[in-house]
DRENFIVO-898335 format. One record per residue (C-alpha): x, y, z; residue in three letters; residue number from 1. Coordinates in nm, 2 decimals. Example, Ala and Ser with C-alpha at 12.3 -4.5 7.8 and 13.67 -1.06 7.14 Angstrom:
2
<node c1="1.23" c2="-0.45" c3="0.78" rest="ALA" nr="1"/>
<node c1="1.37" c2="-0.11" c3="0.71" rest="SER" nr="2"/>
***
This chain:
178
<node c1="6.33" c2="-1.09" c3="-4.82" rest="UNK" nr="1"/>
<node c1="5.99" c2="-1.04" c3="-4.68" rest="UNK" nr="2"/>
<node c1="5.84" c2="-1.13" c3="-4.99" rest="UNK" nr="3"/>
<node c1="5.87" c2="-1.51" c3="-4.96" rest="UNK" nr="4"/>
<node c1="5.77" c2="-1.53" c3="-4.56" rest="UNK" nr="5"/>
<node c1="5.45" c2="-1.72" c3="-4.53" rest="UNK" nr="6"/>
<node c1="5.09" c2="-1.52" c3="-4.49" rest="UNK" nr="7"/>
<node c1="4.90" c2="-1.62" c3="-4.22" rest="UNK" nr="8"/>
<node c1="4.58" c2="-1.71" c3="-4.39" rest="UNK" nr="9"/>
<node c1="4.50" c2="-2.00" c3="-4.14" rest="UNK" nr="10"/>
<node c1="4.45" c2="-1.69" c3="-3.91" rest="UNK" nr="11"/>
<node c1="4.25" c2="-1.53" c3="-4.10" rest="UNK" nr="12"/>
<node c1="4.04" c2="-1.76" c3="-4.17" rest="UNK" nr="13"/>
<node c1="4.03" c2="-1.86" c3="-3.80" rest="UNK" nr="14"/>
<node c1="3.95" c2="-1.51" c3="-3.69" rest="UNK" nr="15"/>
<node c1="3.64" c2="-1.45" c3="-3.97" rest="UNK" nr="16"/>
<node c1="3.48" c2="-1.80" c3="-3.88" rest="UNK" nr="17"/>
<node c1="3.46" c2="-1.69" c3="-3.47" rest="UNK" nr="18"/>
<node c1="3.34" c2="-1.37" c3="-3.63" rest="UNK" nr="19"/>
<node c1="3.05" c2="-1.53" c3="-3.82" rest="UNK" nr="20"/>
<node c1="2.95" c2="-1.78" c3="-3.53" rest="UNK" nr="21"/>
<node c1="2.94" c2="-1.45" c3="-3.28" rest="UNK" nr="22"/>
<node c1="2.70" c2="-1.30" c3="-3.55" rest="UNK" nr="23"/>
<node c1="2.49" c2="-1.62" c3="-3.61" rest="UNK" nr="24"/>
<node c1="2.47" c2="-1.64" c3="-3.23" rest="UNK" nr="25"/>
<node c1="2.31" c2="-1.28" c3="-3.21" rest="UNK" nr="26"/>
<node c1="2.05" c2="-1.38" c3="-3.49" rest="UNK" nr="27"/>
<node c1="1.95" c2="-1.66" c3="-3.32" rest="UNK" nr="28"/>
<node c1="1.59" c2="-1.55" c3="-3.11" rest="UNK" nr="29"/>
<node c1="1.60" c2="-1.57" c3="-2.76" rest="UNK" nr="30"/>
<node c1="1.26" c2="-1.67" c3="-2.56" rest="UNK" nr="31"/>
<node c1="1.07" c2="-1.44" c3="-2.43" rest="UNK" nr="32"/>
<node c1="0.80" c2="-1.37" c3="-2.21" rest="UNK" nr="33"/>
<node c1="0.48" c2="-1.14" c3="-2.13" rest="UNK" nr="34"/>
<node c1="0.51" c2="-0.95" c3="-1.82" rest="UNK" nr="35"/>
<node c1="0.32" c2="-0.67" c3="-1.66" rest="UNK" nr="36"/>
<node c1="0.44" c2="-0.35" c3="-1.61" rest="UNK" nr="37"/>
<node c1="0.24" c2="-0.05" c3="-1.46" rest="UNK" nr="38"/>
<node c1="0.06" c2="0.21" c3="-1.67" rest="UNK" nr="39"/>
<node c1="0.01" c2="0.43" c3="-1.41" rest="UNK" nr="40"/>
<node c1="0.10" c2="0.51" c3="-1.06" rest="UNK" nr="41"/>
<node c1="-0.07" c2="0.29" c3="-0.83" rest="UNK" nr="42"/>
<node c1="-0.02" c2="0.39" c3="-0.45" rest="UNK" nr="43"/>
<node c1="0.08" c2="0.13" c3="-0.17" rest="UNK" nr="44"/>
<node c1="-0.20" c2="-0.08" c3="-0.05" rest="UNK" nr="45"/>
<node c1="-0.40" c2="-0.08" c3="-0.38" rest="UNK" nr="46"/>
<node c1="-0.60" c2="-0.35" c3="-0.55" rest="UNK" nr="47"/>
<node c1="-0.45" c2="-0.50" c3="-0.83" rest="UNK" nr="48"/>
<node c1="-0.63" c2="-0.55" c3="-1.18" rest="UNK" nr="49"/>
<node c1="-0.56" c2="-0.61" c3="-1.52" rest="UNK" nr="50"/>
<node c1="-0.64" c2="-0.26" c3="-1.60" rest="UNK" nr="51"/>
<node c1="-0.33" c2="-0.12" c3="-1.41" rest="UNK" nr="52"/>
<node c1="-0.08" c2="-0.31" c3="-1.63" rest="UNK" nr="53"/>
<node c1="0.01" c2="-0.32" c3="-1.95" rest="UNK" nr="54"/>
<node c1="0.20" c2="-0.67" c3="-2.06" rest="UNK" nr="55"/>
<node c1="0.56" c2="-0.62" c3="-2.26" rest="UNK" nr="56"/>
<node c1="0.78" c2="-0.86" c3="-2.39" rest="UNK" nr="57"/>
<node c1="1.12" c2="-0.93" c3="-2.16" rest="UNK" nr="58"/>
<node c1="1.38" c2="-1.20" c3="-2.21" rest="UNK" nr="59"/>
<node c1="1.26" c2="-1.53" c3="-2.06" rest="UNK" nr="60"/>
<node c1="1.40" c2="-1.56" c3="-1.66" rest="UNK" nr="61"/>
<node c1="1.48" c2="-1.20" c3="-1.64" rest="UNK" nr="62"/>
<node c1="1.18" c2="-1.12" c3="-1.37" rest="UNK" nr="63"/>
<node c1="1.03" c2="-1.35" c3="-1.19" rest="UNK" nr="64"/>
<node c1="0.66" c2="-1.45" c3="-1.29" rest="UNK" nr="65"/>
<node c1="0.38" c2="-1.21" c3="-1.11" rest="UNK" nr="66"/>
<node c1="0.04" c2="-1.19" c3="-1.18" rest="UNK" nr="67"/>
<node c1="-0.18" c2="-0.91" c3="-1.16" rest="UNK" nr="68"/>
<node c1="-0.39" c2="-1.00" c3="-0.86" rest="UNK" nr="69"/>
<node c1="-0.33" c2="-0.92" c3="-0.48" rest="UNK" nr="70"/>
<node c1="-0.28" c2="-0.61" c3="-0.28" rest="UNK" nr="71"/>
<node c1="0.04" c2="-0.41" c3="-0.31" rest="UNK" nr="72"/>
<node c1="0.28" c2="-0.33" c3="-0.05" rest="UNK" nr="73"/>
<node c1="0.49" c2="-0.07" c3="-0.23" rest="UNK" nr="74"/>
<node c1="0.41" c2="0.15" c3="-0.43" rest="UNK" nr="75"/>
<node c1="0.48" c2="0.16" c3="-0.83" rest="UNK" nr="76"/>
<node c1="0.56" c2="0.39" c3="-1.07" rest="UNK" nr="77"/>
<node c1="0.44" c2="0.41" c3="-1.43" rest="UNK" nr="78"/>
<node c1="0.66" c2="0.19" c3="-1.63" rest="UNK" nr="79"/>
<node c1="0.76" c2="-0.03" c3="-1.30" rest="UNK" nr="80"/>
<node c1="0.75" c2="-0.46" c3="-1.35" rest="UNK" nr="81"/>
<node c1="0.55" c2="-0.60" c3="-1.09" rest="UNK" nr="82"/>
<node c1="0.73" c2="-0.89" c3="-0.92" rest="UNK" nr="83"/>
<node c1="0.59" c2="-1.10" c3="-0.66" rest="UNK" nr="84"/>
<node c1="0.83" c2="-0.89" c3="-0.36" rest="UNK" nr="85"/>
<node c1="0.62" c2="-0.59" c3="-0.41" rest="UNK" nr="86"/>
<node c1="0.27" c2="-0.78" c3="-0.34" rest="UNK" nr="87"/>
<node c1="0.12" c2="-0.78" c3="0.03" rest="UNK" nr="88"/>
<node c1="0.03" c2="-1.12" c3="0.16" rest="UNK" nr="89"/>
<node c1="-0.31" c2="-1.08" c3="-0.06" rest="UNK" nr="90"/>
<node c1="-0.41" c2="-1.41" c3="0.07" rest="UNK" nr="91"/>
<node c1="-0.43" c2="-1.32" c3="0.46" rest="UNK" nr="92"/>
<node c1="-0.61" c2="-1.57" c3="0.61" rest="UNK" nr="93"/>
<node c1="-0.72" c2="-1.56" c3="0.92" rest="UNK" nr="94"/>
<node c1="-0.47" c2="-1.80" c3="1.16" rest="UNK" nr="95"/>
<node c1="-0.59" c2="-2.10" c3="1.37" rest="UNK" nr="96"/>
<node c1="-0.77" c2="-1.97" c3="1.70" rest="UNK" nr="97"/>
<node c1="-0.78" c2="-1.59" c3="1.56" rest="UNK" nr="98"/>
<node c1="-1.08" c2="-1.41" c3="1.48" rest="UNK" nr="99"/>
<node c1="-1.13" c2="-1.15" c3="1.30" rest="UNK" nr="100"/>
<node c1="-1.35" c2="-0.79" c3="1.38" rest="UNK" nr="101"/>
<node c1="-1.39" c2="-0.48" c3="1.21" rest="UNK" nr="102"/>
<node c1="-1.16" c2="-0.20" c3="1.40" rest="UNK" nr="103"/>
<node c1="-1.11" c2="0.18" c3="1.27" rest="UNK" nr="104"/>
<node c1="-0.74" c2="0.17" c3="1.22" rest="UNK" nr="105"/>
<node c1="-0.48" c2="0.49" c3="1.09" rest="UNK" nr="106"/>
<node c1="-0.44" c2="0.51" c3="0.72" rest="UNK" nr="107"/>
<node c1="-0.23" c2="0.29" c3="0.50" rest="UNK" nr="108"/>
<node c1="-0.26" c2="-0.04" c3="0.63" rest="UNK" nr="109"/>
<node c1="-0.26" c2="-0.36" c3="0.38" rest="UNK" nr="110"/>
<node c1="-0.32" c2="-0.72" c3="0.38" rest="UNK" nr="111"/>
<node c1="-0.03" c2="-0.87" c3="0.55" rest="UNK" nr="112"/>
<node c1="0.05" c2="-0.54" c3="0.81" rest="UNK" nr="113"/>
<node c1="0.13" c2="-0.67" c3="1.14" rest="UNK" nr="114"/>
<node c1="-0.03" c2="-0.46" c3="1.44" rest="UNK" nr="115"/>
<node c1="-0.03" c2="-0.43" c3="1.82" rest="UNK" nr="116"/>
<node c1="-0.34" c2="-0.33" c3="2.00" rest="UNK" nr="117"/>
<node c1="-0.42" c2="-0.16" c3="2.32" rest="UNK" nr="118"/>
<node c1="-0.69" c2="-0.18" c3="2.53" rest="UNK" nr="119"/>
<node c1="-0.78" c2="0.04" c3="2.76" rest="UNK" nr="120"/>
<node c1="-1.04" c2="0.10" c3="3.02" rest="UNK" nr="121"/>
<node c1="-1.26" c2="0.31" c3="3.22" rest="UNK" nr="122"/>
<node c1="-1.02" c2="0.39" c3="3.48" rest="UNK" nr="123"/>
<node c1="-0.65" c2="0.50" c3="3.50" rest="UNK" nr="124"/>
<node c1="-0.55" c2="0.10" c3="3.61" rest="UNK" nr="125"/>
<node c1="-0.24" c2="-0.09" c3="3.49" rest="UNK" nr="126"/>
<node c1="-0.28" c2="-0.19" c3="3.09" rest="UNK" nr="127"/>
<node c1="-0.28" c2="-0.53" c3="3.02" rest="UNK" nr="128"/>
<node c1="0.02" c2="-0.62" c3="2.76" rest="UNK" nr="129"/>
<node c1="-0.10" c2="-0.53" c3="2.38" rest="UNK" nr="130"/>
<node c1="-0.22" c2="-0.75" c3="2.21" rest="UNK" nr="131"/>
<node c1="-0.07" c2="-0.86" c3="1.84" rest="UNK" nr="132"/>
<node c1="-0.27" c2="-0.82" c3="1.55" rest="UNK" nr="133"/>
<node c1="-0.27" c2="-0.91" c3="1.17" rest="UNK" nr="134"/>
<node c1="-0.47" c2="-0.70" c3="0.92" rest="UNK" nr="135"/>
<node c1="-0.72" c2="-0.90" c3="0.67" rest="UNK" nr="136"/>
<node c1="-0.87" c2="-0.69" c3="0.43" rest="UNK" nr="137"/>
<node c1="-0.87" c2="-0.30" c3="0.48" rest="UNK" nr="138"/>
<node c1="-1.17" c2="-0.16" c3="0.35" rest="UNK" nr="139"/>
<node c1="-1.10" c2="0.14" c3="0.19" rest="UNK" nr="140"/>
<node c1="-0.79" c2="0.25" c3="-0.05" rest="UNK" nr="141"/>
<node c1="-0.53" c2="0.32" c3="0.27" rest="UNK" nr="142"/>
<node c1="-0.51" c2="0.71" c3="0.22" rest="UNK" nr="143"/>
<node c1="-0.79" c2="0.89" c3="0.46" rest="UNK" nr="144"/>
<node c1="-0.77" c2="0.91" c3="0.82" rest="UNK" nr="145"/>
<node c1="-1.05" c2="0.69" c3="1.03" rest="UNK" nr="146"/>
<node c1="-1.09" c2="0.40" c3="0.81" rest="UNK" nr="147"/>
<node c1="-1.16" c2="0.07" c3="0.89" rest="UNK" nr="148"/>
<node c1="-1.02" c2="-0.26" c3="0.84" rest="UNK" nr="149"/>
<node c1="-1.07" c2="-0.68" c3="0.92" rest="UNK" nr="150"/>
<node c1="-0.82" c2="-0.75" c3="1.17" rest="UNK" nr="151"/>
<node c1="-0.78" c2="-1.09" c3="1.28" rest="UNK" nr="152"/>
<node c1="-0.68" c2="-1.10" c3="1.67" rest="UNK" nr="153"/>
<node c1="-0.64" c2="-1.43" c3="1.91" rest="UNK" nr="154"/>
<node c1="-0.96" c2="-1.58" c3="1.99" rest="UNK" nr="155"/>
<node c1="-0.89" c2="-1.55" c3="2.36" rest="UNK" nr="156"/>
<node c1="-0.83" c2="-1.13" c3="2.33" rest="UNK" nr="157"/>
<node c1="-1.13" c2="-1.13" c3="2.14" rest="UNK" nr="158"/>
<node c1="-1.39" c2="-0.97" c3="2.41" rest="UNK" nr="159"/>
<node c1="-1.12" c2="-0.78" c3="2.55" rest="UNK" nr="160"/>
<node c1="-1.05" c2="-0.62" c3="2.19" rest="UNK" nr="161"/>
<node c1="-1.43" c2="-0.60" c3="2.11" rest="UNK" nr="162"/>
<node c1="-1.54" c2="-0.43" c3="2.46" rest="UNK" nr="163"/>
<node c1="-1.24" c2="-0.16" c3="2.44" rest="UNK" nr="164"/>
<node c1="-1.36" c2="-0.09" c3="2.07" rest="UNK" nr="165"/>
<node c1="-1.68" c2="-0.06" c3="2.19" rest="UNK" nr="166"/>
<node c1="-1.61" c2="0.20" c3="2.44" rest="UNK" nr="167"/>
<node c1="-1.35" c2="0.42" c3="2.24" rest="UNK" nr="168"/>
<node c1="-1.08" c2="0.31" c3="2.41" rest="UNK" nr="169"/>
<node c1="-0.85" c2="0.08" c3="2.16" rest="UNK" nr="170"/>
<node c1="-0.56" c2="0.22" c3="1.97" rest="UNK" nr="171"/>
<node c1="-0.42" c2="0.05" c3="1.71" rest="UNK" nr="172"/>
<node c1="-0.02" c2="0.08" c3="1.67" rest="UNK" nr="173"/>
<node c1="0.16" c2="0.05" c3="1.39" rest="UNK" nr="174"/>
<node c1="0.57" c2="0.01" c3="1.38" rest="UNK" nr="175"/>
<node c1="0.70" c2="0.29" c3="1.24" rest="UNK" nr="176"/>
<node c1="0.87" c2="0.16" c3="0.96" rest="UNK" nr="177"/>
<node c1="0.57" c2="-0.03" c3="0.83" rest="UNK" nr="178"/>
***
């Protein structure tokens, strides 16, 4: 006699109100946020501007804030979110006791790129040690061969680094995986 067992309506009624909390959770709005994303392709080494990026609405803590300001040391795709790990150290500064020249250095360099320099001289003689270098600002976009940058260099390298610039006879290395 199935007929008189008792329905399970306290169930049912449990299972439809989780139901319509799950759905009146979904409806409530979730913060959100501007953030930029690129419009175009924009090549390692660039510098940044609002025109690049195009801000879209993401869920609030999903990227972390960037702004569209510094030197990049990736590259970016179109459609790609800027975060602050793809930025150069924009604000190189010159360090305490360092000076900074104007060397011709290979392309693709960025704020931020660690280099060694080697000085050379007149003669076949032993080299001195290279010397460690951080570059400032290059000063063109990082794709052409025999461009120039400011690199900043320790102030007591500084003649040695100026004199074997001078005379043609500086390289500047970069670590391969740079």
């Amino acid at each position: 006699m199935m007929w008189f067992a008792p329905r399970p309506y306290l169930k049912w009624a449990g299972a439809a109100a989780i139901v319509g909390v799950s759905w009146l959770i979904q409806l409530i709005p979730s913060p959100v946020t501007l953030h930029p994303f690129a419009t175009m392709d924009i090549p390692a080494g660039a510098e940044l501007s609002e025109e690049l990026f195009e801000y879209r609405e993401i869920p609030e803590g999903l990227l972390p804030a960037a702004a569209a300001h510094g030197i990049l040391a990736v590259s970016l795709s179109r459609g790609d979110p800027l975060t602050p790990a793809v930025l150069a150290g924009a604000d190189a500064g010159v360090p305490d006791g360092w000076w900074a020249l104007e060397l011709e250095t290979p392309p693709g360099l960025f704020a931020g790129s660690q280099v060694l320099l080697v000085a050379g001289g007149d003669e076949p003689a032993p080299a001195a040690g290279p010397i460690p270098g951080i570059v400032i600002r290059p000063m063109a976009d990082g794709r052409e061969p025999g461009e120039r940058a400011l690199i900043a260099v320790p102030g007591e390298q500084l003649a040695r680094v100026s004199t074997a610039s001078a005379y043609g006879t500086l390289t500047v290395a970069v670590a391969p995986g740079r």
